[in-house]
NUMARBA-218003 format. One record per residue (C-alpha): residue in one letter; x, y, z. Coordinates in pm, whole numbers. Example, Ala and Ser with C-alpha at 12.3 -4.5 7.8 and 13.67 -1.06 7.14 Angstrom:
<site code="A" px="1230" py="-450" pz="780"/>
<site code="S" px="1367" py="-106" pz="714"/>
END
This chain:
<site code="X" px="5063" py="-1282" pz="4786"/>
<site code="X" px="5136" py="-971" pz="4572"/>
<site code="X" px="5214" py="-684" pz="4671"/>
<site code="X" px="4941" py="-401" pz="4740"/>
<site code="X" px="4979" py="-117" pz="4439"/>
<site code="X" px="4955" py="158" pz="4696"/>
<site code="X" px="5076" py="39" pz="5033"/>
<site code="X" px="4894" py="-87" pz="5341"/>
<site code="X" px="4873" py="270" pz="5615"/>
<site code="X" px="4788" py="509" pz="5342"/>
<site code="X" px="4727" py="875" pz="5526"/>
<site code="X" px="4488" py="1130" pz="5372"/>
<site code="X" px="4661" py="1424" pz="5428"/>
<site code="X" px="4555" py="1717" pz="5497"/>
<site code="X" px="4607" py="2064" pz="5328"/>
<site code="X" px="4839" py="2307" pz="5485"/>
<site code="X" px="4751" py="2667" pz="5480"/>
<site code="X" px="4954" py="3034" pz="5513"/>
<site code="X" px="4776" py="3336" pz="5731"/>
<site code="X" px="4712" py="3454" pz="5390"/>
<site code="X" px="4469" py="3185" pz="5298"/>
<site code="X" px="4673" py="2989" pz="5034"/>
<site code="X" px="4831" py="2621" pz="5030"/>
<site code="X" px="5133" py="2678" pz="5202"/>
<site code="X" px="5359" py="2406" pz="4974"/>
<site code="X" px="5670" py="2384" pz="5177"/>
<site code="X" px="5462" py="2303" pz="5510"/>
<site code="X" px="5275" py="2019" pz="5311"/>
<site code="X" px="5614" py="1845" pz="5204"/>
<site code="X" px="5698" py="1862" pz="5572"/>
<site code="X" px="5401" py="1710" pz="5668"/>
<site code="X" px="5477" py="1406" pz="5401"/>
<site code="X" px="5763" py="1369" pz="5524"/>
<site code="X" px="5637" py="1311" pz="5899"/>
<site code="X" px="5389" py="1096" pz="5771"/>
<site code="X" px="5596" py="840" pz="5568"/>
<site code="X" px="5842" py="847" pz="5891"/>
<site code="X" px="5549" py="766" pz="6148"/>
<site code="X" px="5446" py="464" pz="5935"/>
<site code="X" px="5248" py="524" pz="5632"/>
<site code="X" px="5402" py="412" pz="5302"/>
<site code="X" px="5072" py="595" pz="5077"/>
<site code="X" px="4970" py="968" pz="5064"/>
<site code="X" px="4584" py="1034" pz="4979"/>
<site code="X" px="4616" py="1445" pz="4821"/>
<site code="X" px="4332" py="1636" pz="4785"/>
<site code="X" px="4053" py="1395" pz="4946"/>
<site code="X" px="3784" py="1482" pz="5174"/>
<site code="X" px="4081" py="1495" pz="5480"/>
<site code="X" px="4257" py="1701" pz="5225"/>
<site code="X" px="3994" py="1972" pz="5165"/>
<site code="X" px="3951" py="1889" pz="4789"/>
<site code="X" px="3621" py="2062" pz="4729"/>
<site code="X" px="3803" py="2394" pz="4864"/>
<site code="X" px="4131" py="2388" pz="4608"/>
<site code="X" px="4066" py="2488" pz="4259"/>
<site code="X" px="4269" py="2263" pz="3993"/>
<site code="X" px="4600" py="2485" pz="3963"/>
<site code="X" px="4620" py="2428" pz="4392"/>
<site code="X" px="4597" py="2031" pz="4337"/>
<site code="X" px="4853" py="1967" pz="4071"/>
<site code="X" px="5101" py="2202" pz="4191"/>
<site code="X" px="5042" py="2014" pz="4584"/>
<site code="X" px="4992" py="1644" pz="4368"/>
<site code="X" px="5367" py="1760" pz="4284"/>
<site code="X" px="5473" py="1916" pz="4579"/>
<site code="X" px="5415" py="1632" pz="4792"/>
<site code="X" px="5498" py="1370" pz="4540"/>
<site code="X" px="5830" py="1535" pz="4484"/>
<site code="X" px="5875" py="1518" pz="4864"/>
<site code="X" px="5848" py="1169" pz="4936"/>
<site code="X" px="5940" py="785" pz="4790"/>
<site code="X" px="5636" py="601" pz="4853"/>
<site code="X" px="5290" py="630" pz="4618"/>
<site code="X" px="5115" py="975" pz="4630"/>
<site code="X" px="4709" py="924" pz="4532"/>
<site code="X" px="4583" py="1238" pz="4329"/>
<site code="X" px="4198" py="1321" pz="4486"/>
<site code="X" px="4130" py="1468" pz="4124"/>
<site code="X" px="3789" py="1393" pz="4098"/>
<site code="X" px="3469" py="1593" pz="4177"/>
<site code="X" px="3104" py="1545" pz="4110"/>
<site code="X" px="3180" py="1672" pz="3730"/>
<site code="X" px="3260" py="1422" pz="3498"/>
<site code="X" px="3442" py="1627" pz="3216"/>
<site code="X" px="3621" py="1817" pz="3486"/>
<site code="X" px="3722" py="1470" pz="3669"/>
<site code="X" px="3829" py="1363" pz="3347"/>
<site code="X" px="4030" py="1625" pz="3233"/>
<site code="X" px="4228" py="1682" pz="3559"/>
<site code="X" px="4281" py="1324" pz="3617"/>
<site code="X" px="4419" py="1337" pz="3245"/>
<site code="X" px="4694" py="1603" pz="3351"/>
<site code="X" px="4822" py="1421" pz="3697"/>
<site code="X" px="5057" py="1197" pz="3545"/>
<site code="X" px="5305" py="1498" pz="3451"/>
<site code="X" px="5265" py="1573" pz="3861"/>
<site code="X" px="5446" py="1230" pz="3931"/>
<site code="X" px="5180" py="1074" pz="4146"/>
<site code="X" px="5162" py="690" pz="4160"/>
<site code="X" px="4811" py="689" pz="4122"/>
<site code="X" px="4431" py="874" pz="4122"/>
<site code="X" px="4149" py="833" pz="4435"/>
<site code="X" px="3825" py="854" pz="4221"/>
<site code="X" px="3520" py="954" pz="4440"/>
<site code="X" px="3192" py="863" pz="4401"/>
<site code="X" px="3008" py="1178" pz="4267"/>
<site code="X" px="2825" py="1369" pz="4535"/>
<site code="X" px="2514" py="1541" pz="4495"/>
<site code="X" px="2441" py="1445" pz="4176"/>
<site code="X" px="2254" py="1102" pz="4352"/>
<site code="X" px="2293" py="907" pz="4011"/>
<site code="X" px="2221" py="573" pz="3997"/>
<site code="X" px="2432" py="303" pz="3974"/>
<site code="X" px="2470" py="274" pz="3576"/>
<site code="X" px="2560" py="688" pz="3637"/>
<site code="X" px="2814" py="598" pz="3945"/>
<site code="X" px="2962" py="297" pz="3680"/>
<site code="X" px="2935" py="550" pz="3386"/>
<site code="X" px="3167" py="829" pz="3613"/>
<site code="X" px="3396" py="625" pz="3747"/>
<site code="X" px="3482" py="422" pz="3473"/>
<site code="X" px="3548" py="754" pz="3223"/>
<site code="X" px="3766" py="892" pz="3544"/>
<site code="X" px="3932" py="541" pz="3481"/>
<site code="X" px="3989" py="577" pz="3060"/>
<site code="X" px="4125" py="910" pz="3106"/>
<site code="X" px="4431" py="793" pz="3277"/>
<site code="X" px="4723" py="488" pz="3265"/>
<site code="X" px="4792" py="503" pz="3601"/>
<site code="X" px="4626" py="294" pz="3881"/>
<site code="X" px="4309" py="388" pz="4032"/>
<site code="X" px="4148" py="376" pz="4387"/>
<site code="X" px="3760" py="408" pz="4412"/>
<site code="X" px="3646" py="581" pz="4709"/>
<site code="X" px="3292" py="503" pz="4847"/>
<site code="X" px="3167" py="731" pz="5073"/>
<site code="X" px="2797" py="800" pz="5135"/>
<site code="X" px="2804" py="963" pz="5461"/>
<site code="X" px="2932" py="1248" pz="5203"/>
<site code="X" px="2814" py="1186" pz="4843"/>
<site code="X" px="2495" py="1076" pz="4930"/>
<site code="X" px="2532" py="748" pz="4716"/>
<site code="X" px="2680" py="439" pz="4800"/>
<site code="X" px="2885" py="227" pz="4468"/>
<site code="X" px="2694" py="-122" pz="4485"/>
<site code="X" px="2876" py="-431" pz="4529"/>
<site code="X" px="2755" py="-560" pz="4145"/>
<site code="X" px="2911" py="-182" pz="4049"/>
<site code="X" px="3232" py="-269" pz="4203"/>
<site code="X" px="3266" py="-594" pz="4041"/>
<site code="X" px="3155" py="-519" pz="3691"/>
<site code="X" px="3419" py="-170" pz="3716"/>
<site code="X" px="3707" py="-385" pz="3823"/>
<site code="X" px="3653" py="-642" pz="3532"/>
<site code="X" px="3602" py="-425" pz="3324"/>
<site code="X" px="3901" py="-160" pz="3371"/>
<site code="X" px="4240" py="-310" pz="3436"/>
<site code="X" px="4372" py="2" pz="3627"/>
<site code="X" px="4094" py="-21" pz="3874"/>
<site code="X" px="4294" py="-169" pz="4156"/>
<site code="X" px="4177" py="-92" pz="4490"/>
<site code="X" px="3899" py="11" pz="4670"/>
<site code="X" px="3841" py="259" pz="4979"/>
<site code="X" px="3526" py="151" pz="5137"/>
<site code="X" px="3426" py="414" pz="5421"/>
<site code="X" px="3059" py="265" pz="5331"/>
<site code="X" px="3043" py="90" pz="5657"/>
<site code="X" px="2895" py="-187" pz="5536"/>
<site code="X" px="3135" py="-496" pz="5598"/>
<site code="X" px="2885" py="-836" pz="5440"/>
<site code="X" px="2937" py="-616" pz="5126"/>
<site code="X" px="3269" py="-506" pz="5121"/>
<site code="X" px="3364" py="-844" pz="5223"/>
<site code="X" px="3101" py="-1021" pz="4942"/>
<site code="X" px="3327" py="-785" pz="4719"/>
<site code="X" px="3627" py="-884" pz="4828"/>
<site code="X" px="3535" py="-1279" pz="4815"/>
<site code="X" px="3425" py="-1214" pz="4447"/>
<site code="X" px="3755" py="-1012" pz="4314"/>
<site code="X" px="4034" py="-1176" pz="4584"/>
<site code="X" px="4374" py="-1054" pz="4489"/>
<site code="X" px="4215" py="-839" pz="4191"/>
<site code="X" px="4158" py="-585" pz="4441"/>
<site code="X" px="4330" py="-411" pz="4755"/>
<site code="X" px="4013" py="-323" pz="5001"/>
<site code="X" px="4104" py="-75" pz="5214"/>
<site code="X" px="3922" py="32" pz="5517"/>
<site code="X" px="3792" py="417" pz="5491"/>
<site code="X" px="3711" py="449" pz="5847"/>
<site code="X" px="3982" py="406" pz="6161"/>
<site code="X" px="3744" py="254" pz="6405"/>
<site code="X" px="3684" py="-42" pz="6141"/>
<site code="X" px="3992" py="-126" pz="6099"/>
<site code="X" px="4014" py="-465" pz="6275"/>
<site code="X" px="3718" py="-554" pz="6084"/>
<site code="X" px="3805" py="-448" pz="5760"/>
<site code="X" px="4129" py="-669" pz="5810"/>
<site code="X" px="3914" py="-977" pz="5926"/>
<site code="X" px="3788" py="-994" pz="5621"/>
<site code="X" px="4088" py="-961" pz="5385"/>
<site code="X" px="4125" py="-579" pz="5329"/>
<site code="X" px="4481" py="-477" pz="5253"/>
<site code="X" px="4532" py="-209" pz="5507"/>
<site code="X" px="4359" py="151" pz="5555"/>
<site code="X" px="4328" py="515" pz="5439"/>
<site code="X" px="4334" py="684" pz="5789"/>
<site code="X" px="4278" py="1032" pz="5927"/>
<site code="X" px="4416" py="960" pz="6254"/>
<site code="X" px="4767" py="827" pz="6151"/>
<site code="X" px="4853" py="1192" pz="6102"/>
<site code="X" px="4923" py="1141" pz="6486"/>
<site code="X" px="4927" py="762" pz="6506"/>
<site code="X" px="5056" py="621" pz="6219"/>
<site code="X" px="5304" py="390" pz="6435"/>
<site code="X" px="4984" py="226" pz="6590"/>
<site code="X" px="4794" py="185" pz="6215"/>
<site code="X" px="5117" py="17" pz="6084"/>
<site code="X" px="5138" py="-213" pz="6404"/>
<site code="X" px="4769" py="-315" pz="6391"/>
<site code="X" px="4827" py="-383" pz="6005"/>
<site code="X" px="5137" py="-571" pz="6042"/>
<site code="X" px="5012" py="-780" pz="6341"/>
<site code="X" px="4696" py="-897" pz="6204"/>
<site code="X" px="4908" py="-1019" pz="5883"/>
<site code="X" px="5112" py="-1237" pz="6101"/>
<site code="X" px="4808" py="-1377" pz="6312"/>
<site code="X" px="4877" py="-1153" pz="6617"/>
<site code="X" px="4494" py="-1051" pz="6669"/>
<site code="X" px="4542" py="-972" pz="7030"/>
<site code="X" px="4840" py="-754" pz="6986"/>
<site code="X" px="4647" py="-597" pz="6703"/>
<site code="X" px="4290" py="-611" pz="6966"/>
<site code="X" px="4567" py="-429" pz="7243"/>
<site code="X" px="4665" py="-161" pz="6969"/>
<site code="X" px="4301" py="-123" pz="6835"/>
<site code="X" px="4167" py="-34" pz="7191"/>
<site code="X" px="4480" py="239" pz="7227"/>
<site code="X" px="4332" py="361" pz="6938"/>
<site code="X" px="3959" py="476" pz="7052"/>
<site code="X" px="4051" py="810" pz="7209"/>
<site code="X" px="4152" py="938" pz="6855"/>
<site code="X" px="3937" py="778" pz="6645"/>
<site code="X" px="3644" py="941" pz="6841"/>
<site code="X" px="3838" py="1281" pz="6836"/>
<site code="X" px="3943" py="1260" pz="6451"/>
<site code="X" px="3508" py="1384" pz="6357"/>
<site code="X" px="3273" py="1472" pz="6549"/>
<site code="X" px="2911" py="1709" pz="6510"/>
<site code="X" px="3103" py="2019" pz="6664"/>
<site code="X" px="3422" py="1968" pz="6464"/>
<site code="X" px="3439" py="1734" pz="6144"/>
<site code="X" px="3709" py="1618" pz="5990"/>
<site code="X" px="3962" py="1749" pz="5944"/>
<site code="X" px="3898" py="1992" pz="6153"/>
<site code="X" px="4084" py="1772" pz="6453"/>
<site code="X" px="4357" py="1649" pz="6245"/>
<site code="X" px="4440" py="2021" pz="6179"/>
<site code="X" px="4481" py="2089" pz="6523"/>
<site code="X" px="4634" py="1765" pz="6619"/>
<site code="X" px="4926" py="1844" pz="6366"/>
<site code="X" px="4938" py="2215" pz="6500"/>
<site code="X" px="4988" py="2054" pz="6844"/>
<site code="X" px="5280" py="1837" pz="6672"/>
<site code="X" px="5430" py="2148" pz="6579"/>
<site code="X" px="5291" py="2202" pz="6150"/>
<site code="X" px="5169" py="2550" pz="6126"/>
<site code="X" px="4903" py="2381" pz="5900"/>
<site code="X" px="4677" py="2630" pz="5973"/>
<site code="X" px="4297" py="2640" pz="5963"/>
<site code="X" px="4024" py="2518" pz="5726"/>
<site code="X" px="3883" py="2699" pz="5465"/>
<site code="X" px="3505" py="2782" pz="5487"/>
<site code="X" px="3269" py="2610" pz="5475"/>
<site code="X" px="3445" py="2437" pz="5747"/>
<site code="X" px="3625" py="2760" pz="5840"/>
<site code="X" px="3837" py="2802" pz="6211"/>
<site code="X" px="3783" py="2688" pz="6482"/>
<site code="X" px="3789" py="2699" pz="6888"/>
<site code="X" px="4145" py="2631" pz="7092"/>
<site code="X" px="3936" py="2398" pz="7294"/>
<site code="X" px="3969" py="2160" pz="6987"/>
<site code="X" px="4361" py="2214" pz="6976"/>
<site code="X" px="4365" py="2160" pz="7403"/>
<site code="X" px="4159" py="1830" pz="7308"/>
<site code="X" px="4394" py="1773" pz="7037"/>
<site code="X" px="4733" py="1797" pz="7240"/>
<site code="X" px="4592" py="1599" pz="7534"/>
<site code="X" px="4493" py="1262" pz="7300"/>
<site code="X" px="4823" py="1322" pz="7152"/>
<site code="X" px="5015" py="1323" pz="7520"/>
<site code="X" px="4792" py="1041" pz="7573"/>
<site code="X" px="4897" py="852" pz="7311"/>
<site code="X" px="5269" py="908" pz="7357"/>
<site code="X" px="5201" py="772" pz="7728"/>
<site code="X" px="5091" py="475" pz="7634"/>
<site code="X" px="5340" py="417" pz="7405"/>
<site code="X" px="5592" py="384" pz="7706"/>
END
């Protein structure tokens, strides 16, 4: 079996922050660093986790550099937004940051249909040499990229190579997955779906929660590749405290994963509005699934 382009426990990272308000750079290469050495061998920049819609286009190249400079395995540029020029001319300019490759996001707001959603991507995907991931998201961009979409961008642009499906909706990831095979890396968008996602041939995951638990992602991964489903089942269920902590109503992500890499010692600081600060109580919430965690670990 080939190789995946991007890796198998890819994190979306999120965005550090000064007290002044702006992307504190030499914090996020820290962070990169922790990441890659508590499992994940990707980097999502700029995404949803990331904050994206908050960073204007000088923040996202010079932190697609920062962090690219700061580790060795692929760095995904979030360059995308619900603009298409924009999304094309930024994604045009990332390949002089050094990334490995580009996360293009369905467009949200705009609800176009899918000849608009194949139109989008697939300009995000001539603007650029360098390997792309398609991100389908709903919950967020109010429109979900078809199955038939999918398939017909995949055959039709050769740099299309993976797919993050936080969709939740497994008969068609997996119908897509049956159709393309080893033309495309599916990737679970959501941590609780994990052992699903694997079940049904995805490549790995783009995870929030492997910020803290990356060592448990890369297990689960690794153990369901060898046939080890009840290690993988065992590592899954050590997994539920966080993956109900990484979003809720009171604090979305990545809200929690800011905290839980304050409690890990990243003066990441807060979000940027509209998310905006937020409560200790989610930083004591944060540090006790963490010390959790670590417990069971042994």
């Amino acid at each position: 079996m080939a190789s995946p382009t991007f890796g198998t426990v890819l994190t979306a990272m999120v965005t550090p922050f000064g007290d002044d308000g702006a992307v504190d750079f030499d914090t996020a290469a820290a962070v990169a660093r922790h990441l890659v050495d508590s499992g994940s061998d990707g980097i999502v920049v700029a995404g949803s986790t990331g904050e994206g819609t908050a960073l204007s286009d000088d923040e996202k190249m010079n932190l697609f550099a920062c962090v690219a400079e700061a580790v060795s395995v692929p760095v995904l540029a979030g360059s995308t937004s619900s603009d298409t020029t924009r999304s094309v001319i930024l994604t045009g300019r990332v390949v002089e940051t050094g990334v490995a490759g580009v996360l293009a996001t369905t467009p949200a707001y705009a609800r176009p249909s899918q000849a608009g959603i194949a139109g989008h991507l697939g300009a995000i995907a001539e603007s650029t040499a360098l390997p792309v991931m398609l991100y389908d998201i709903p919950s967020r961009t109010g429109r979900k990229i078809a199955a038939t979409t999918t398939i017909e961008l995949v055959r039709r642009y050769a740099n299309i190579r993976a797919l993050k499906d936080a969709s939740g909706d497994l008969p068609g990831a997996a119908h897509v997955k049956a159709v393309l095979g080893g033309d495309l890396d599916l990737y679970s968008g959501d941590d609780s779906l994990l052992l699903a996602f694997l079940a049904i041939g995805a490549t790995g995951i783009v995870s929030v929660a492997a910020h803290w638990a990356g060592p448990e992602f890369a297990s689960i991964v690794a153990s369901a590749a060898k046939g080890d489903w009840v290690t993988a089942r065992e590592l899954n269920e050590r997994l539920a405290r966080s993956c109900a902590f990484e979003s809720t109503e009171s604090a979305p992500n990545p809200i929690p994963a800011k905290a839980a890499m304050r409690s890990l010692g990243f003066p990441v600081g807060q979000c940027r509005w509209p998310l905006g600060p937020i409560g200790s109580d989610v930083d004591a919430t944060a540090a006790s699934v963490i010390a959790e965690l670590r417990a069971a670990r042994g």
